[in-house]
C-alpha positions in Angstrom: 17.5 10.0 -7.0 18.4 10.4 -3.2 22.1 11.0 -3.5 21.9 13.6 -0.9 20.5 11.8 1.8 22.8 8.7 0.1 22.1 5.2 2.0 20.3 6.5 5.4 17.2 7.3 3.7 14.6 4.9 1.9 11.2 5.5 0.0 8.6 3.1 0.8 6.7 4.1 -1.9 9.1 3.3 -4.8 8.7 -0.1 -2.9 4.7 0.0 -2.5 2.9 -2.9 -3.3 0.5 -3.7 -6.0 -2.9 -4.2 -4.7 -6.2 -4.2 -7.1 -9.5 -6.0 -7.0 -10.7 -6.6 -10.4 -9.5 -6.1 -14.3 -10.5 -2.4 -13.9 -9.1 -1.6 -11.0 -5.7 0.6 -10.8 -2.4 -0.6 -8.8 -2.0 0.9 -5.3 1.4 2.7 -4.3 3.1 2.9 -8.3 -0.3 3.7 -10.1 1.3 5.6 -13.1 3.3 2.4 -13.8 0.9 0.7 -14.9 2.2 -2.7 -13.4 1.6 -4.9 -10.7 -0.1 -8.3 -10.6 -4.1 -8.2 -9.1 -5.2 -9.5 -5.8 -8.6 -10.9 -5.3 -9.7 -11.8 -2.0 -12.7 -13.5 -3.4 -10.9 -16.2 -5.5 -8.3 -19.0 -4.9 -5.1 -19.2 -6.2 -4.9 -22.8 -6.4 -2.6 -23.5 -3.7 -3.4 -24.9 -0.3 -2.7 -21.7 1.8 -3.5 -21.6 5.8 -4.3 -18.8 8.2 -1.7 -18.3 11.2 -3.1 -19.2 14.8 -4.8 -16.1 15.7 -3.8 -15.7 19.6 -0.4 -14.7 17.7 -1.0 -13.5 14.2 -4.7 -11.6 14.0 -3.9 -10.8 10.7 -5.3 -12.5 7.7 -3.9 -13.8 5.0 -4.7 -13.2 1.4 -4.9 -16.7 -0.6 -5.3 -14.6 -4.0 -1.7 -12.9 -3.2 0.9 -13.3 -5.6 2.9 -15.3 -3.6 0.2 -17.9 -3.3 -0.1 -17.7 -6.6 3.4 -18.4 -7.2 3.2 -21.4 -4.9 0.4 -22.8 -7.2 2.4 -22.4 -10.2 5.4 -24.1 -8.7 3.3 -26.9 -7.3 1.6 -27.3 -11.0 5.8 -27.7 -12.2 6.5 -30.2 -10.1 9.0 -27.9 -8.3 8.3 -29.0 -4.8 11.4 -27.0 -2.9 10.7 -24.1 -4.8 7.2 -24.1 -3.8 8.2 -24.8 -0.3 10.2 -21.8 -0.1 7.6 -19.5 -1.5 4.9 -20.6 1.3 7.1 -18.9 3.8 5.8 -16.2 1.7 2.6 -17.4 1.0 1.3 -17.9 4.1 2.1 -15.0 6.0 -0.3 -11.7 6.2 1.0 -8.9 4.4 -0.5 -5.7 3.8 -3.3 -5.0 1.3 -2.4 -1.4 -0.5 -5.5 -0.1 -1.5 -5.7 1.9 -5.0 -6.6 4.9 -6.3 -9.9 4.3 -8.2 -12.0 2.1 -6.6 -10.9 2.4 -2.5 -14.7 1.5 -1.2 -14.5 -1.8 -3.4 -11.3 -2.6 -2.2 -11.5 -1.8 1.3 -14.6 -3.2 1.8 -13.5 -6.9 -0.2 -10.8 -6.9 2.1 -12.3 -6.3 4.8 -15.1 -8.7 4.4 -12.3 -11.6 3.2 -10.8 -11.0 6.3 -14.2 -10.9 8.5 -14.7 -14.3 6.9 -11.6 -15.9 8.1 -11.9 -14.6 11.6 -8.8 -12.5 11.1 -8.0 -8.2 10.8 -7.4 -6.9 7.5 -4.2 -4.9 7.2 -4.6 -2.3 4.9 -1.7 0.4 3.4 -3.1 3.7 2.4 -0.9 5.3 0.1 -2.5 8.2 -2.1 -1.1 11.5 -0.5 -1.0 14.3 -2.6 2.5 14.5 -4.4 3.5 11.3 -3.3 7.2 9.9 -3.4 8.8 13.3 -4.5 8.9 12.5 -8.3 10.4 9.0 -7.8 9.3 5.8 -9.2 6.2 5.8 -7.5 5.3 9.3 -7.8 1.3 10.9 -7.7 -1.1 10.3 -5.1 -4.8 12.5 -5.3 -4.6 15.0 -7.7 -5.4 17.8 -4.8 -6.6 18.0 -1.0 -10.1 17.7 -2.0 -10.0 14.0 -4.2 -7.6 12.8 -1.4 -10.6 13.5 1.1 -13.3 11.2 -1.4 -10.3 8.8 -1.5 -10.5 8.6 2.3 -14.2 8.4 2.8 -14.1 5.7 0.2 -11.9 3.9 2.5 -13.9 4.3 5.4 -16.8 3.6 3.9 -15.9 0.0 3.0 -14.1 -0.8 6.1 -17.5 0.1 8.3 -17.7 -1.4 11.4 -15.1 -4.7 10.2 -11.7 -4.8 12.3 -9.0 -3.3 10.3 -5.1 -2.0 10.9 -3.9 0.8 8.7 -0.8 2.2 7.9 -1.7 5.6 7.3 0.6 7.0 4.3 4.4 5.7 4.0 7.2 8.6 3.8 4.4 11.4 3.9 5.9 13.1 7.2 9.7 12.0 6.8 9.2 13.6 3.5 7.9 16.9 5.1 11.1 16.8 6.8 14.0 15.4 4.8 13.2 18.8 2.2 12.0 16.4 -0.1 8.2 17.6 -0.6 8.0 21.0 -1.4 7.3 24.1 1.4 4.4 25.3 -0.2 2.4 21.6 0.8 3.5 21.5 4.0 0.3 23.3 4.7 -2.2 21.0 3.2 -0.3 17.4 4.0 -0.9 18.3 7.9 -4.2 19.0 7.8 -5.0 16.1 5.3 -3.2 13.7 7.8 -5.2 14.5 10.8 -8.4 14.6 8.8 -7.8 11.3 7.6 -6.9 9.6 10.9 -9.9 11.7 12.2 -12.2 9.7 9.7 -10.6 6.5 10.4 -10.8 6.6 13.9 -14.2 7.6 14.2 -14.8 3.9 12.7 -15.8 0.9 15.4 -12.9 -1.4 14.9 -10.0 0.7 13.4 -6.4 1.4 14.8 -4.6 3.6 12.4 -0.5 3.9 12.6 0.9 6.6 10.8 4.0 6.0 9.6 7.2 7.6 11.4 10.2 6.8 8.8 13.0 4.3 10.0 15.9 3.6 12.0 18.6 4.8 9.5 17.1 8.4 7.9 18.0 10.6 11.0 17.2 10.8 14.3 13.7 11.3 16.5 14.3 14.7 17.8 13.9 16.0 13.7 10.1 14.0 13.5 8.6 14.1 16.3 6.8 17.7 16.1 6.1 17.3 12.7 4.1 13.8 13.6 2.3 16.0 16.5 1.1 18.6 13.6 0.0 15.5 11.4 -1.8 14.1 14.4 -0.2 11.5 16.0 -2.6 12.2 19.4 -5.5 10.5 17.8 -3.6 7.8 16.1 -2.7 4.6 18.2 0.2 5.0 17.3 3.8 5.0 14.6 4.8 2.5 12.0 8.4 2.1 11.3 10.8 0.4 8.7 8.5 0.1 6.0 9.9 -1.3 3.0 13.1 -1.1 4.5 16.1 -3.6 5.6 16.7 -1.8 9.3 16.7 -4.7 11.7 14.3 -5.5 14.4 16.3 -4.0 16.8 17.7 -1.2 15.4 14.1 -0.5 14.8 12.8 -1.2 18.5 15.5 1.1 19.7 14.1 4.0 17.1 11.0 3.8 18.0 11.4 3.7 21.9 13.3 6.9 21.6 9.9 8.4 19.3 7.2 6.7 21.2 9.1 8.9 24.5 8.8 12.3 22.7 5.2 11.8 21.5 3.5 10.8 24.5 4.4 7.1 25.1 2.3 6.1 21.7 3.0 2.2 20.6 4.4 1.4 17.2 4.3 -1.3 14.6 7.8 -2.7 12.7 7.7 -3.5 9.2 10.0 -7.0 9.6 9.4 -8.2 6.1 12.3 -8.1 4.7 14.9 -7.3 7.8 16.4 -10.9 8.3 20.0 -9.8 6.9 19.7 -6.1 7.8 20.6 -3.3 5.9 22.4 -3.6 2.6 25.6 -1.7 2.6 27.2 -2.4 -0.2 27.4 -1.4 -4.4 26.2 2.5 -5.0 24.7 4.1 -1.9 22.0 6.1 -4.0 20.1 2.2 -4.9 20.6 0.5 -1.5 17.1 0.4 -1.5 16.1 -0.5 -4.9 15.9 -4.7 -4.8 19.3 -5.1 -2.9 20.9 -8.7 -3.0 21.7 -10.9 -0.3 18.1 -9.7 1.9 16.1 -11.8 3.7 12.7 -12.4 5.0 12.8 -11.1 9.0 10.8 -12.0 11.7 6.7 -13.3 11.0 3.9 -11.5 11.4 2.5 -11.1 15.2 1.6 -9.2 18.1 4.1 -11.3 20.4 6.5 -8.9 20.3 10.1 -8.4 22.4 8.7 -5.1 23.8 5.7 -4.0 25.2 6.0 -0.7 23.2 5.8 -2.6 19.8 2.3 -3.7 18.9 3.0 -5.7 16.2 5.9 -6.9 13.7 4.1 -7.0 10.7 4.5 -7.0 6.6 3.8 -4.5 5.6 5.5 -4.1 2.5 5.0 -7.3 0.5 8.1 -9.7 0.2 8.4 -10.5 -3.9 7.4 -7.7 -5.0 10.0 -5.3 -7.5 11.3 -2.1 -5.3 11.4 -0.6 -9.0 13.6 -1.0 -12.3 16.7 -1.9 -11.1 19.2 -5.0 -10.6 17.1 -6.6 -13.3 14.0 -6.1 -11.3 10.4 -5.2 -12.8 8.3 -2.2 -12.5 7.8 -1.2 -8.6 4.8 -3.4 -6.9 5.4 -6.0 -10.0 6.0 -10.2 -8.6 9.4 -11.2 -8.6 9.6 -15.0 -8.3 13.4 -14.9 -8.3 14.1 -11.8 -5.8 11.2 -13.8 -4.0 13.1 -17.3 -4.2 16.4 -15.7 -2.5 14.4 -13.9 0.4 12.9 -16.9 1.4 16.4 -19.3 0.9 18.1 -16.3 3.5 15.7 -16.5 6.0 16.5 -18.3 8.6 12.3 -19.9 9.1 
């Protein structure tokens, strides 16, 4: 667990969402858990679901996602409010977290799903080499070499379709909270900028990588390290992933970032931000499926700051931040944790 760093830190990854096209494919973000519902852009899940107005919301939504899913079943029950709530859910873009086996299949469904609508795929890649420090969603590539296939997979099914990636949750804050080990210090930096090298040398990619959160510590302790990993030829940061932060805390964060890493632009994971941070119960599972959350602001690029590209979602609202509070494996559909986001918000 994260007693040390105790309420301030969070692991997007115990959080990551399950993404996989297919029976044989493998679950993005928690692959050893062997949980996590499938996502398949090419089929319906039954439930009238509706793309957002792009000139606001470029991003497409998944009609296969579990929330839409959830909206079908709750439609088929005759449970009409229920189902109402859940479309909040349902019909908001949330990011697609590609796997570990097949990343060309899935990147490249995505992508053309998303080409189809009109719309940008958002895509989570989450595969680093000792990913999550051990925790509940612990792997990634088995070394520095599989991790580079993994990417050219990724590229190669993206091609010349528009896509926005958020390039590997927690892998720098964990280079500098001391939770990934000295001796892969090394490797992670060079495997960053070789993968934002790839990414970028595709026609219509922006690539964030992600930059940690409002609450973990402070800019001045990131901001080299996100030089070393690259940041130059990235468009830019992602912030708040998984996490509760609120929009503003978040804004402030990454103001302060963007000015010590040459004025980049960031993104702000709002999915679940409507209440703020829990603060409540044991500090060391804050961030394990905390109660009284709610959904935060909706996707879009019609944001209250020029810095801040996009408030998007990245992680996806429903889904278990691991075995806790009653919740399922990390990545799994929660219809109840689900229900409750959606009753808090405020949309």
């Amino acid at each position: 667990m994260y007693g040390m760093r105790g309420d301030t830190f969070l692991s997007a990854g115990v959080r990551a969402s399950a993404t996989v096209l297919g029976a044989a494919l493998l679950i993005a973000g928690c692959s050893s858990s062997g949980g996590g519902d499938k996502d398949d852009p090419e089929e319906s899940s039954g439930a009238r679901i509706t793309q957002q107005p792009k000139e606001a919301d470029p991003f497409w939504v998944n009609p296969a996602g579990n929330a839409a899913k959830q909206v079908a079943t709750y439609d088929k029950a005759g449970k009409d409010d229920d189902a109402e709530q859940i479309r909040k859910i349902a019909e908001q873009p949330t990011g697609q977290w590609i796997g570990t086996e097949n990343p060309e299949q899935e990147a490249r469904g995505f992508t053309e799903a998303a080409d189809k609508a009109d719309r940008t795929a958002l895509l989570v890649l989450y595969n680093i080499p000792h990913r999550d420090c051990g925790q509940y969603s612990q792997g990634g590539a088995a070394d520095g070499n599989a991790y580079r296939t993994w990417i050219d997979g990724v590229a190669a099914g993206i091609g010349d379709r528009s896509a926005t990636v958020i390039l590997e949750p927690d892998a720098v804050l964990h280079l500098v909270d001391g939770c990934t080990q000295d001796e892969f210090h090394e490797e992670r930096y060079d495997l960053l900028q070789g993968a934002i090298t790839k990414l970028k040398s595709l026609k219509n990619t922006q690539v964030y990588l992600d930059a940690g959160n409002a609450g973990w510590g402070h800019p001045d302790q990131i901001f080299e390290p996100l030089q070393w990993a690259g940041i130059d030829k990235a468009d830019g940061f992602s912030v708040n992933v998984s996490n509760f932060y609120s929009t503003e805390d978040s804004i402030k964060y990454g103001k302060e970032l963007s000015a010590k890493v040459g004025g980049k632009h960031f993104v702000i994971d709002t999915s679940r931000n409507g209440n703020g941070p829990y603060t409540g119960g044991d500090a060391d599972e804050r961030w394990c499926n905390p109660p009284g959350r709610a959904l935060g602001e909706t996707p879009t690029t019609k944001t209250a700051d020029d810095l801040v590209d996009a408030y998007v979602w990245v992680k996806r609202p429903g889904e278990s931040d691991g075995e806790c509070k009653g919740g399922p494996k990390a990545g799994q559909w929660w219809a109840e944790y689900a229900l409750k986001l959606a009753k808090a918000s405020t949309s």
